[in-house]
TORKOL-4160 file (C-alpha; in steps of 0.2 Angstrom, whole numbers, padded with zeros to 4 digits, m for minus):
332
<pt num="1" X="m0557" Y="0223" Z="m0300"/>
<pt num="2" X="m0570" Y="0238" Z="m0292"/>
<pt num="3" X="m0585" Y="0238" Z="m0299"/>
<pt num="4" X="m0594" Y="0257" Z="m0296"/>
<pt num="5" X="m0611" Y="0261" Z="m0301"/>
<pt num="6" X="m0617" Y="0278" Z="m0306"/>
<pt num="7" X="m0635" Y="0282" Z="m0305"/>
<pt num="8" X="m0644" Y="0296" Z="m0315"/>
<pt num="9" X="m0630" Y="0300" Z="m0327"/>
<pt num="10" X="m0639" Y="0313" Z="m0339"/>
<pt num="11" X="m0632" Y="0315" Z="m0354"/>
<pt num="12" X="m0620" Y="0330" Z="m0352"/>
<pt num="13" X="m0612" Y="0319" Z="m0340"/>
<pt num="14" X="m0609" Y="0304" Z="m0349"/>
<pt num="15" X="m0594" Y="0311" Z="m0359"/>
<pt num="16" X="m0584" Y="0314" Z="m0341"/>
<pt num="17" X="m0588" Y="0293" Z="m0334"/>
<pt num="18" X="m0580" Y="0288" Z="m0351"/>
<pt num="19" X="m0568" Y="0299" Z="m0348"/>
<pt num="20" X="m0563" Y="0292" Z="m0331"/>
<pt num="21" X="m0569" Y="0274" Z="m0337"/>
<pt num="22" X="m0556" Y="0274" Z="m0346"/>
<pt num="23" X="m0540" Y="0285" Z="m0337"/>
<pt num="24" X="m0544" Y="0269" Z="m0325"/>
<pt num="25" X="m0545" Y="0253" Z="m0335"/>
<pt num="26" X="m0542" Y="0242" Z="m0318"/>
<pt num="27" X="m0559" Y="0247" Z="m0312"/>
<pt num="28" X="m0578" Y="0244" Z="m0320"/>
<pt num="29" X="m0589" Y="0258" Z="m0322"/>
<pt num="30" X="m0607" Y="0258" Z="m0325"/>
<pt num="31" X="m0620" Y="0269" Z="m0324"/>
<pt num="32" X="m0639" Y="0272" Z="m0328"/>
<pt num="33" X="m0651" Y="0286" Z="m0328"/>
<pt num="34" X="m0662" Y="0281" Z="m0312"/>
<pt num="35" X="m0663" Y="0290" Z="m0297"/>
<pt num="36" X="m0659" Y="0281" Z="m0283"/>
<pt num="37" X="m0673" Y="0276" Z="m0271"/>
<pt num="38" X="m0682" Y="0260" Z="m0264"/>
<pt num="39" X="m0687" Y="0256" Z="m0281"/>
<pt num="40" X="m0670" Y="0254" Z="m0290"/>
<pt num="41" X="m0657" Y="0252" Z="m0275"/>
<pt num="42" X="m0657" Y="0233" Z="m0279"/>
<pt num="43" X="m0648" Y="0238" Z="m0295"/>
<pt num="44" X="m0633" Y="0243" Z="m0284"/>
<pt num="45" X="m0631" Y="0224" Z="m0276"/>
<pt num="46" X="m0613" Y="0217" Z="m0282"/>
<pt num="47" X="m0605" Y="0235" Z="m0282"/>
<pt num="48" X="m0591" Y="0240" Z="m0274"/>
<pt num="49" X="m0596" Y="0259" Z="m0273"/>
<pt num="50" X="m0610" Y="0271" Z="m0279"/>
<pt num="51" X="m0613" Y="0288" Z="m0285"/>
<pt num="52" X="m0625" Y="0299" Z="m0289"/>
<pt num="53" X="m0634" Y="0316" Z="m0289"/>
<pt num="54" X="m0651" Y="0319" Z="m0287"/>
<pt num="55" X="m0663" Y="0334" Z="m0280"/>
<pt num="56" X="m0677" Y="0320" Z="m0272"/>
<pt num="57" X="m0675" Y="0313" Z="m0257"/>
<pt num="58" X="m0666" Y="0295" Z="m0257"/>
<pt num="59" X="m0680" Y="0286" Z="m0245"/>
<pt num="60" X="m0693" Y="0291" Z="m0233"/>
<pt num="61" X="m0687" Y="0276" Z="m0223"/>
<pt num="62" X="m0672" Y="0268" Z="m0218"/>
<pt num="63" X="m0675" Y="0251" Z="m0230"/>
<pt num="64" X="m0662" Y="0259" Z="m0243"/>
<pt num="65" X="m0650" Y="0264" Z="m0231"/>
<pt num="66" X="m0650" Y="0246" Z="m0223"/>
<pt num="67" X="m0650" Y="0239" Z="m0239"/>
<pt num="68" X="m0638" Y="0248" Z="m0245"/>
<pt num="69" X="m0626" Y="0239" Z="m0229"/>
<pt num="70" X="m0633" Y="0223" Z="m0234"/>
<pt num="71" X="m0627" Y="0224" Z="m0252"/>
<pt num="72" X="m0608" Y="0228" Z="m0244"/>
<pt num="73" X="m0609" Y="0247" Z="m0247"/>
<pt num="74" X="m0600" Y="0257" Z="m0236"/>
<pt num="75" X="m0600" Y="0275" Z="m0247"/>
<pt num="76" X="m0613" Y="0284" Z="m0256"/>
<pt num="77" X="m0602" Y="0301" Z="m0265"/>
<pt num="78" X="m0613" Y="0315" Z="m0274"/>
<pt num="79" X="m0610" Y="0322" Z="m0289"/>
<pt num="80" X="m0616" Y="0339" Z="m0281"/>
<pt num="81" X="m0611" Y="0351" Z="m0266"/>
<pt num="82" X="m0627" Y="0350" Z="m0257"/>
<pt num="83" X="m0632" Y="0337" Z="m0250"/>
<pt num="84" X="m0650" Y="0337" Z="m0241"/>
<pt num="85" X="m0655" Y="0322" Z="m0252"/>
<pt num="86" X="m0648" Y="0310" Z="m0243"/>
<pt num="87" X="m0651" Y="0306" Z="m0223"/>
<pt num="88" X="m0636" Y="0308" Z="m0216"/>
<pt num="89" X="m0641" Y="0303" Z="m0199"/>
<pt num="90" X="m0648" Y="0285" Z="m0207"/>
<pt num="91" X="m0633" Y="0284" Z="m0217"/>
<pt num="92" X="m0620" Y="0284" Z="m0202"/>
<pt num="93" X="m0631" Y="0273" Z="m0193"/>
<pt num="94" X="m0630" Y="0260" Z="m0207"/>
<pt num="95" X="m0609" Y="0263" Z="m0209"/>
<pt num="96" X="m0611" Y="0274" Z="m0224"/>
<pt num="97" X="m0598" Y="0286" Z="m0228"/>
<pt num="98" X="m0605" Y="0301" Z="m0238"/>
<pt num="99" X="m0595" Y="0313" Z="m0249"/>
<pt num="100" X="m0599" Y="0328" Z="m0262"/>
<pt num="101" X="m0590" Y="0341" Z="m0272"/>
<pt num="102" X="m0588" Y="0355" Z="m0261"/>
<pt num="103" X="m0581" Y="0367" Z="m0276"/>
<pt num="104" X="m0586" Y="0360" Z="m0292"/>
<pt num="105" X="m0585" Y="0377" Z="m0301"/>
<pt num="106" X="m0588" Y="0395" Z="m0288"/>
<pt num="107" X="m0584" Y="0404" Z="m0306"/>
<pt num="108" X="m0600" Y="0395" Z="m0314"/>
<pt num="109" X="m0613" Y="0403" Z="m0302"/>
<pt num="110" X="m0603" Y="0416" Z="m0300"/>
<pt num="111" X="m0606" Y="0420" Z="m0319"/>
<pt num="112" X="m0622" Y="0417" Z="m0318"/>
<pt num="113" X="m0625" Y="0428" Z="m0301"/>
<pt num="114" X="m0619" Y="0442" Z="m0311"/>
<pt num="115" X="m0630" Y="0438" Z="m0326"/>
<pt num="116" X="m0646" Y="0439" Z="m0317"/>
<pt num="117" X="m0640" Y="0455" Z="m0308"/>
<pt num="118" X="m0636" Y="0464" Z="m0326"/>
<pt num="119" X="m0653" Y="0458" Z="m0333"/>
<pt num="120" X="m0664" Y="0464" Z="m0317"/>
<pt num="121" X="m0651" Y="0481" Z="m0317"/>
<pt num="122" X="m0654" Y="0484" Z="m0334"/>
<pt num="123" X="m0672" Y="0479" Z="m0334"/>
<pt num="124" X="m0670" Y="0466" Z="m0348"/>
<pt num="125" X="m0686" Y="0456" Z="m0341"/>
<pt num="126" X="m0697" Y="0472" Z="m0347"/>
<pt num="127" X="m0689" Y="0479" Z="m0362"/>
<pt num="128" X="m0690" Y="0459" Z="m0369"/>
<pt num="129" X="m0708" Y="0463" Z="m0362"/>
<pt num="130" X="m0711" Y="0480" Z="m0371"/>
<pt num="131" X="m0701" Y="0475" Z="m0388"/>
<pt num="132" X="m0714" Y="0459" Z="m0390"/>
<pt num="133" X="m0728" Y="0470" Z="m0391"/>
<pt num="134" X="m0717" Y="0482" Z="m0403"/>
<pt num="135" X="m0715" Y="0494" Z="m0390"/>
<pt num="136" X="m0699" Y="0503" Z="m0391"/>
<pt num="137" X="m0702" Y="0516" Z="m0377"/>
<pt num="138" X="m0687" Y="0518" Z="m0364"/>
<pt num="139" X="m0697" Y="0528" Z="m0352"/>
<pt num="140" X="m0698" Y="0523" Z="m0334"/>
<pt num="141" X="m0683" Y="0509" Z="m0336"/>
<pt num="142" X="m0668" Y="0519" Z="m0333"/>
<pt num="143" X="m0655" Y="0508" Z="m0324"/>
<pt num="144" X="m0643" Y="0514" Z="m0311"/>
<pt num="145" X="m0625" Y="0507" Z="m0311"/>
<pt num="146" X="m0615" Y="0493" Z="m0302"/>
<pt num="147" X="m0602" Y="0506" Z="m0294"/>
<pt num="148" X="m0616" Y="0514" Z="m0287"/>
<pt num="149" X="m0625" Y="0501" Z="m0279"/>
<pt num="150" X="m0620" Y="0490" Z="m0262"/>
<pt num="151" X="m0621" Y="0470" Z="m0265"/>
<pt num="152" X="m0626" Y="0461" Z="m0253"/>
<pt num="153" X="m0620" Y="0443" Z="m0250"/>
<pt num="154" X="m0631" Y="0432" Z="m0239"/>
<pt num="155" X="m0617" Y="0414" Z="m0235"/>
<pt num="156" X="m0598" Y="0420" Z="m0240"/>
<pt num="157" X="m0591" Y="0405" Z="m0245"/>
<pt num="158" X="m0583" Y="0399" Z="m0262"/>
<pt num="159" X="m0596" Y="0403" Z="m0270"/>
<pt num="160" X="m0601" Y="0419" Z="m0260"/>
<pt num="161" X="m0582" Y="0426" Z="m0260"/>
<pt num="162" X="m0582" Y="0425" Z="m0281"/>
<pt num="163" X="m0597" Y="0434" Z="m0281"/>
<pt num="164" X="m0591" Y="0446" Z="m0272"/>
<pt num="165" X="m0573" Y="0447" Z="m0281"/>
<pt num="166" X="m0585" Y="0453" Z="m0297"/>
<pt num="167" X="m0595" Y="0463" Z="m0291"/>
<pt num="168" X="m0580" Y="0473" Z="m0282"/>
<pt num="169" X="m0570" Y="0473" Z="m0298"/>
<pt num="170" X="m0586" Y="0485" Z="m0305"/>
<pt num="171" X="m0581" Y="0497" Z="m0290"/>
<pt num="172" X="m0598" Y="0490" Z="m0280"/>
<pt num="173" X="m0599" Y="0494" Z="m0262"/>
<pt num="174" X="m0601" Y="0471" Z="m0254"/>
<pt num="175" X="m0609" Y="0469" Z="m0239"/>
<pt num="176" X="m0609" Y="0451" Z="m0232"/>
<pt num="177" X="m0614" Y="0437" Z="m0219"/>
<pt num="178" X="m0608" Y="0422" Z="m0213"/>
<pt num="179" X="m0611" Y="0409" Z="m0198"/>
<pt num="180" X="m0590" Y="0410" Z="m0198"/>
<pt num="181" X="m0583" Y="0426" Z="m0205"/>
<pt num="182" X="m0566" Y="0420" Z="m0216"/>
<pt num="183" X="m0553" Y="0435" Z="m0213"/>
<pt num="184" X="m0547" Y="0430" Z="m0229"/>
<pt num="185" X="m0562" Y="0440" Z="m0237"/>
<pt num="186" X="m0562" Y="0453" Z="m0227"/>
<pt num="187" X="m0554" Y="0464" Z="m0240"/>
<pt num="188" X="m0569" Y="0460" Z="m0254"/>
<pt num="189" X="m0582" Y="0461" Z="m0239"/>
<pt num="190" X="m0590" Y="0472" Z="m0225"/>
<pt num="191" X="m0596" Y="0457" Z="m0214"/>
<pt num="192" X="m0613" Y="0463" Z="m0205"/>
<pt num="193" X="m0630" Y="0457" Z="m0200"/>
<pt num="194" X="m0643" Y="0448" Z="m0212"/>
<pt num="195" X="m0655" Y="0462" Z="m0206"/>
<pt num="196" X="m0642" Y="0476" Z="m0210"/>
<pt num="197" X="m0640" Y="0470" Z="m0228"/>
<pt num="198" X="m0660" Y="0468" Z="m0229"/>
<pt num="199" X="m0659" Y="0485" Z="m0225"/>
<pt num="200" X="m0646" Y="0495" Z="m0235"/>
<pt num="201" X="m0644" Y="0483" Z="m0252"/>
<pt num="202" X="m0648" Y="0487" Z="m0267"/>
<pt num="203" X="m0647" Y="0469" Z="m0271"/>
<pt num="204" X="m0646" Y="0455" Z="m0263"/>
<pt num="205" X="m0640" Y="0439" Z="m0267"/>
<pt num="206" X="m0640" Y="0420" Z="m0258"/>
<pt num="207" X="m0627" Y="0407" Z="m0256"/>
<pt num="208" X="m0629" Y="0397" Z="m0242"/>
<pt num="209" X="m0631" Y="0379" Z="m0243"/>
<pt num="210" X="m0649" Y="0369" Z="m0239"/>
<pt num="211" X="m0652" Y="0363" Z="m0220"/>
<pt num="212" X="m0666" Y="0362" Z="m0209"/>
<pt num="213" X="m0659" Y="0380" Z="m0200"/>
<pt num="214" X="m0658" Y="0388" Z="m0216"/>
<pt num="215" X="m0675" Y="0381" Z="m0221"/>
<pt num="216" X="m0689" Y="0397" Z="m0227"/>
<pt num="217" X="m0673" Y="0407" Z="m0221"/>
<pt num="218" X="m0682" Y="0423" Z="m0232"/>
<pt num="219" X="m0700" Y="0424" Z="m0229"/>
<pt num="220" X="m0712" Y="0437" Z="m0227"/>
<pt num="221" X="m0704" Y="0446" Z="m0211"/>
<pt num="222" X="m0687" Y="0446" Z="m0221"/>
<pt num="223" X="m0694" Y="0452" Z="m0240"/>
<pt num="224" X="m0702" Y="0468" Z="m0228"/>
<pt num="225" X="m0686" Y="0473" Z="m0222"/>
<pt num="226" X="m0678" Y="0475" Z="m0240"/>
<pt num="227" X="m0680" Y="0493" Z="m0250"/>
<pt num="228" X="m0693" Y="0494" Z="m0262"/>
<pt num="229" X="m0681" Y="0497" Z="m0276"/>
<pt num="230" X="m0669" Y="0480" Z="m0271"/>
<pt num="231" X="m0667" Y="0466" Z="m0283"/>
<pt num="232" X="m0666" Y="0448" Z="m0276"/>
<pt num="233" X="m0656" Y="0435" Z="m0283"/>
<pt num="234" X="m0656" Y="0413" Z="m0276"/>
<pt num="235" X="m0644" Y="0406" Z="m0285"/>
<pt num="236" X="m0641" Y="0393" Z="m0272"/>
<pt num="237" X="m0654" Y="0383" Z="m0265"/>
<pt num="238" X="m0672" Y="0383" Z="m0266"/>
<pt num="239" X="m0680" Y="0383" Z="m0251"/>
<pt num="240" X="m0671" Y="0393" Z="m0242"/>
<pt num="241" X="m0685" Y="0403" Z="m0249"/>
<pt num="242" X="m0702" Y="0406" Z="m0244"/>
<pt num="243" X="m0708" Y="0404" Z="m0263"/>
<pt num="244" X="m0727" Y="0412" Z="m0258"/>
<pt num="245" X="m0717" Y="0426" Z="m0248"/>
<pt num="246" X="m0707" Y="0430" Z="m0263"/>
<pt num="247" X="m0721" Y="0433" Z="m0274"/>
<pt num="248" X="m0731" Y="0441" Z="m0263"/>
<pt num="249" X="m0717" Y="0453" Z="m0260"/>
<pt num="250" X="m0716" Y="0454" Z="m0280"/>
<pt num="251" X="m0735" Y="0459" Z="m0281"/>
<pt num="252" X="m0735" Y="0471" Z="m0268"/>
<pt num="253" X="m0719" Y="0480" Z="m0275"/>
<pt num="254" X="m0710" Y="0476" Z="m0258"/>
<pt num="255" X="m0694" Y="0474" Z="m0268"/>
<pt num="256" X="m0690" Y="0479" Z="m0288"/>
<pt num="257" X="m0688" Y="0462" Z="m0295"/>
<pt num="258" X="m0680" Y="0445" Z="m0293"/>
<pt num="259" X="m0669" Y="0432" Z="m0303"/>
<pt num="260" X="m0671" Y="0415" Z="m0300"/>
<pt num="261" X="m0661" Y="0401" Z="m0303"/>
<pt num="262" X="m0669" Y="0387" Z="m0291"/>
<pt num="263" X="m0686" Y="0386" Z="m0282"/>
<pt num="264" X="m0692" Y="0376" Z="m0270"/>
<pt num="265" X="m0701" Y="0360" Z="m0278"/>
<pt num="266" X="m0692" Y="0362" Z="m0294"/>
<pt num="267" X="m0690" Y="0345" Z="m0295"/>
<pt num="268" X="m0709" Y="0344" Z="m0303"/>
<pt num="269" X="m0702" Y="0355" Z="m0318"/>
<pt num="270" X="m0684" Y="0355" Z="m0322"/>
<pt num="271" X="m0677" Y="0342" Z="m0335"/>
<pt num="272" X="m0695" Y="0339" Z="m0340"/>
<pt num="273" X="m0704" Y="0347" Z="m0353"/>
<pt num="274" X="m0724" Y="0352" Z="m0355"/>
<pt num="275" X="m0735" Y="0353" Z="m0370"/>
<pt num="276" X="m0749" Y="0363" Z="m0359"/>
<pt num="277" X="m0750" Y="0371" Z="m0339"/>
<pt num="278" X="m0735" Y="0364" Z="m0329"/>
<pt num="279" X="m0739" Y="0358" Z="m0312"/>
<pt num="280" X="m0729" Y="0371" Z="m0301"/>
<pt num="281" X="m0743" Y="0385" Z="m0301"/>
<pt num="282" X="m0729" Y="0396" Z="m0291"/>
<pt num="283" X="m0717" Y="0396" Z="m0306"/>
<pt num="284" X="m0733" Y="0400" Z="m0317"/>
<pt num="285" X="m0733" Y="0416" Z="m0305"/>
<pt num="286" X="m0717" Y="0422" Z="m0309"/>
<pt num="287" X="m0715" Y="0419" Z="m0326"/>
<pt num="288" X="m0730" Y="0428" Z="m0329"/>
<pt num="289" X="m0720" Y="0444" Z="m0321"/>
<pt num="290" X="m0711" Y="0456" Z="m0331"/>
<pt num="291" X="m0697" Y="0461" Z="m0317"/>
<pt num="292" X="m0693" Y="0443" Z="m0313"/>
<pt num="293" X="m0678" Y="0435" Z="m0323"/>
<pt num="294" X="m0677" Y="0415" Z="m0322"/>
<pt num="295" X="m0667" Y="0400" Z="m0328"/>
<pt num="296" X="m0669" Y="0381" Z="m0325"/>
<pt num="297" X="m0658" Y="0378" Z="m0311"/>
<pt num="298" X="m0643" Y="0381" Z="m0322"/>
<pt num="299" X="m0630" Y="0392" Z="m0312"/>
<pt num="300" X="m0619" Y="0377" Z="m0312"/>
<pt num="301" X="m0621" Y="0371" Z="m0329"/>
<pt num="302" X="m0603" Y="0373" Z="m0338"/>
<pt num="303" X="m0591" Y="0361" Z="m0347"/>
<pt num="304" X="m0579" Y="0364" Z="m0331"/>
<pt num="305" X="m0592" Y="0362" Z="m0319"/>
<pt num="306" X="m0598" Y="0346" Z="m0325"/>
<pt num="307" X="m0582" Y="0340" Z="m0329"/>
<pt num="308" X="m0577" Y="0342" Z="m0308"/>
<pt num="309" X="m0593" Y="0335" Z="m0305"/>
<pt num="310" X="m0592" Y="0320" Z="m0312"/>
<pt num="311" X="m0573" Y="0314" Z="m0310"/>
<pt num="312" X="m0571" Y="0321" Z="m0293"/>
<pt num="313" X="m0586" Y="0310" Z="m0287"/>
<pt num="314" X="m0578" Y="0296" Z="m0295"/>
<pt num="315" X="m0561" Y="0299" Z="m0289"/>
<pt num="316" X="m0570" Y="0300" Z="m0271"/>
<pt num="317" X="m0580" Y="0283" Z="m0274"/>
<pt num="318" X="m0562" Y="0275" Z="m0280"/>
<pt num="319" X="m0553" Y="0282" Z="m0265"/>
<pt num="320" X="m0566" Y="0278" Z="m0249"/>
<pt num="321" X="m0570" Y="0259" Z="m0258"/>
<pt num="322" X="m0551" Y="0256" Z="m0258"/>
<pt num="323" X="m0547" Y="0261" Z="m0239"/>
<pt num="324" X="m0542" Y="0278" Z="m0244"/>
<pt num="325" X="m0547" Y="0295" Z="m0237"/>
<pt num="326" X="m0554" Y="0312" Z="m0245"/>
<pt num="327" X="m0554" Y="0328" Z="m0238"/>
<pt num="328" X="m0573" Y="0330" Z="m0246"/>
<pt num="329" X="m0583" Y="0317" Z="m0233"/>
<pt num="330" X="m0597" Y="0324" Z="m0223"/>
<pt num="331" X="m0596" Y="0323" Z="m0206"/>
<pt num="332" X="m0611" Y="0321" Z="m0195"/>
């Protein structure tokens, strides 16, 4: 029998690995809710696979990877589309095989794209703001359309191209970039420079993945190009953004408003709670800022999402510990 262990099953997700425990009675499936690092790789030693998800970094060092050899481990499959925790240099030098959930749900952060784009359109932020202090005065928050705004779409993927399906369906004009422009969106987007769409969108929106290129890919020199009236929207990854430059651009009205979805060092907040100050001053900023809409790193957070998350990791692990291939391994 395969033994595969799970690491840092929350508790949304542990209705899926029964799930798939048990459409697979010939294999043992166990699980915890420990990231894994130096500290509790031991706990993997007698598996036959591993999975996880996490938004820390595996290991500083190679210790883990090679121990990870040591224990008989040849796979390590995420329960995530990104990636950038793991070292994937260290792990194919160790004979590791990585693998993640390319499309666990485009629709889910999708959705969610277009609700932080109604709420900064509509000016939700402010009139929440204005209605707390029993202010019912409209003046000065007048909204303008979708079909009269152009979109623009910074990484027109899965994730990118349903974003763009939506926002076309409300008669928007898309503009969008890519490192590989896919004919087969051509008819949803006008493909064209990042510094094109910085220029002319009326809002702007990221979906690229994390790697060292696309590190601080907006910063200060890229918040100056955008209009003063353009929203921003990350609902990808975060720090692809300059966190400093987007709040500075925020304070000195370089652009109308932002919603944010993840932020870099997110890790220090999110699934944790605070009975006073919490230690990310930065996100103190912004949700002290009336034209800034924000969620918890939730974009992907549906029953479907979850659900793909969780058994298409597992089918992965099943598949690579048992000599098999899947079309989701990262190659390095």
């Amino acid at each position: 029998m395969k033994k595969i262990l799970a690491y840092n099953i929350l508790g949304y997700e542990k209705e899926f690995v029964l799930e798939w425990a048990a459409e697979h009675p010939d294999v043992q499936v166990d699980f915890n809710d420990v990231e894994l690092h130096d500290d509790t790789v031991d706990l993997a030693k007698g598996y036959d696979g591993i999975d996880y998800r996490q938004r820390s970094m595996l290991s500083e060092t190679l210790d883990l990877y090679r121990k990870l050899r040591d224990f008989g481990i040849t796979q390590l499959s995420l329960r995530s589309a990104g990636v950038d925790s793991c070292n994937l240099k260290w792990a194919k030098e160790y004979g590791l095989t990585i693998s993640n959930v390319p499309s666990y749900s485009p629709e889910a952060v999708a959705e969610m794209t277009l609700t932080h784009a109604l709420n900064l359109i509509r000016h939700i932020p402010q009139f929440q703001s204005r209605m707390a202090k029993n202010d019912y005065i409209v003046e000065g928050l007048r909204s303008r359309e979708l079909s009269e705004m152009t979109i623009g779409i910074i990484g027109v993927g899965r994730i990118g191209s349903t974003v763009a399906k939506i926002f076309k369906r409300f008669g928007a004009r898309v503009l969008g970039n890519d490192i590989h422009e896919n004919d087969a969106f051509r008819d949803l987007v006008t493909y064209t420079s990042k510094e094109d769409i910085f220029k002319n969108a009326d809002l702007i929106t990221m979906h690229t993945y994390m790697s060292d290129e696309n590190y601080h890919m907006i910063d200060k020199a890229q918040f100056t190009q955008m209009k003063p009236s353009a929203f921003f929207i990350n609902c990808s990854r975060g720090p692809i953004i300059n966190t400093d430059a987007l709040i500075d651009a925020l304070q000195n009205h370089q652009i109308a408003g932002a919603g944010i979805d993840v932020i870099e060092n997110e890790t220090e907040i999110f699934n944790q709670s605070f009975d006073g100050d919490i230690p990310l001053k930065e996100y103190t900023k912004l949700k002290a800022m009336d034209n800034v809409f924000l969620t918890p790193h939730v974009a992907f957070y549906t029953d479907i999402a979850v659900k793909n998350m969780v058994k298409q990791s597992l089918d992965d692990t099943l598949k690579l510990i048992t000599g098999q291939t899947t079309g989701h391994t990262i190659h390095v």
